[in-house]
C-alpha positions, 0 to 999 in steps of 0.5 A: 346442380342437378345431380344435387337436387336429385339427391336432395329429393331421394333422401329427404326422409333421411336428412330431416331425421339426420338434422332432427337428431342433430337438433337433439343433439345440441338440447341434450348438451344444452339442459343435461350436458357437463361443462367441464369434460368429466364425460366426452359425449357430453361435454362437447356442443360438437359432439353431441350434434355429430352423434345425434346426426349419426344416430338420426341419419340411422334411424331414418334409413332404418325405417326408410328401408322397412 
């Protein structure tokens, strides 16, 4: 449980952007995504989500790392 904490603590900059992105994610899907598969980024909830988290879990090391 230690272990856990302490890695929660050395990437908390990382995991709120991460989480953030996949908050983004789903609004995206929300308000602008297709319902019926014409494109694959956008016609899954689960899709967006995982590309948003990726994507913020990026920006957030990047500008950790700067």
């Amino acid at each position: 449980m230690k272990q856990f904490i302490s890695f929660i603590k050395r990437n908390l900059f990382v995991l709120i952007f991460v989480f953030s992105g996949i908050i983004i994610g789903y609004i995206y899907w929300f308000n602008w995504g297709m319902y019926y598969g014409t494109l694959p980024l956008s016609s899954e909830c689960w899709v967006n989500c995982t590309y948003g988290g990726i994507f913020g879990g990026l920006a957030g090391s990047l500008i950790k790392s700067s």
